[in-house]
N, C-alpha and C positions, 0 to 999 in steps of 0.2 A: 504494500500500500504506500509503503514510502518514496519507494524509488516511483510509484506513477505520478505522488503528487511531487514528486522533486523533477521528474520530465512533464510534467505541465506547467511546472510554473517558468520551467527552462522554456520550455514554448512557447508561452504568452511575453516574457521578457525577449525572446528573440526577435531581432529586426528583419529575417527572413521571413518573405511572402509565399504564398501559396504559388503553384504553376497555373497554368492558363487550364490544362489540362484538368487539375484536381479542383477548381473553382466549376468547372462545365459540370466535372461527371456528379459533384455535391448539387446543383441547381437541375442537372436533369432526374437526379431521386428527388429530391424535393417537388420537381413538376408530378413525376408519375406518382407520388402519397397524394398531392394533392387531387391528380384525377382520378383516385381509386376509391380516394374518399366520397368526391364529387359523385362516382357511379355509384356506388352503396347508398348515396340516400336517396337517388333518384328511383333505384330499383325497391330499396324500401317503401317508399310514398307509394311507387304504382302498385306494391301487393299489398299495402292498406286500404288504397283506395277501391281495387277491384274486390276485396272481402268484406268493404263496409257493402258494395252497389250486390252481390253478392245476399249478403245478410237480409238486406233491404228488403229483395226481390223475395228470398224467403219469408219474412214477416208481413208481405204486404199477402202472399199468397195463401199463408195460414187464416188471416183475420178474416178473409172473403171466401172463408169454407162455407160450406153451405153443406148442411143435412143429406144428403141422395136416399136415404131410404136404408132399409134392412136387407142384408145379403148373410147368406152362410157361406163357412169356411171351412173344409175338409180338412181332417188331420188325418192319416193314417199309419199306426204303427202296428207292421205284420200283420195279422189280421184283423186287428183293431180298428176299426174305420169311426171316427167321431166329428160329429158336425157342430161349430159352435155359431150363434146366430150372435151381428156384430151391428153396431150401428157401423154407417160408413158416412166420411167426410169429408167433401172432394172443394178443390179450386178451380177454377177453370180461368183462361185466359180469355183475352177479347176476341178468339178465333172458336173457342169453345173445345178447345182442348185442354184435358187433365194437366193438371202442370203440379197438383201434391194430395193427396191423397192418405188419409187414415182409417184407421180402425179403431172401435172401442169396443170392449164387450157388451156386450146388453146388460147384464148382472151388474155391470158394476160402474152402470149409470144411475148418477146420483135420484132419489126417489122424488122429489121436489121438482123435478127436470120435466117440460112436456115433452107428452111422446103421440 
């Protein structure tokens, strides 16, 4: 530790300048941090920005569920075949395609609920 601060301060007391060479290749890292830095937050923004529009899309599609009715749903295990009846809860877009779509059991809609 000694000898680096005893050649640094030899360093900084030296009246010897840098080469043309070691002043370039020190300002061209310095350029590429700076533009690496520059890309990482641009690409960060953009995959913020497409997971907020994303999100959105989802929450707007949930809220405009609408009821469809009662459908049953087949389980079968080996010879077991069991049907459970579901309410179903669909979105549909301005073209009138499904765009998200759920299920809930019948049983275990709340009782205060219209059906």
């Amino acid at each position: 530790m000694r000898k680096y601060l005893a050649s640094l301060s030899s360093k900084i007391a030296s009246k010897e300048a840098d080469t043309l060479v070691e002043a370039l290749a020190a300002l061209l890292i310095a350029a590429l941090g700076a533009t690496l830095l520059a890309t990482m937050v641009m690409v960060s923004t953009n995959v913020s920005v497409t997971s907020r529009q994303s999100l959105s899309n989802l929450y707007k599609a949930e809220a405009g569920m609408a009821e469809s009715g009662v459908s049953g749903v087949d389980f079968s295990f080996g010879k077991i075949n069991i049907q459970v009846k579901v309410w179903t809860y669909q979105a549909k877009d301005d073209s009138g395609q499904v765009v998200f779509e759920r299920y809930q059991n019948i049983s275990a809609r709340p009782e205060n609920a219209q059906q």
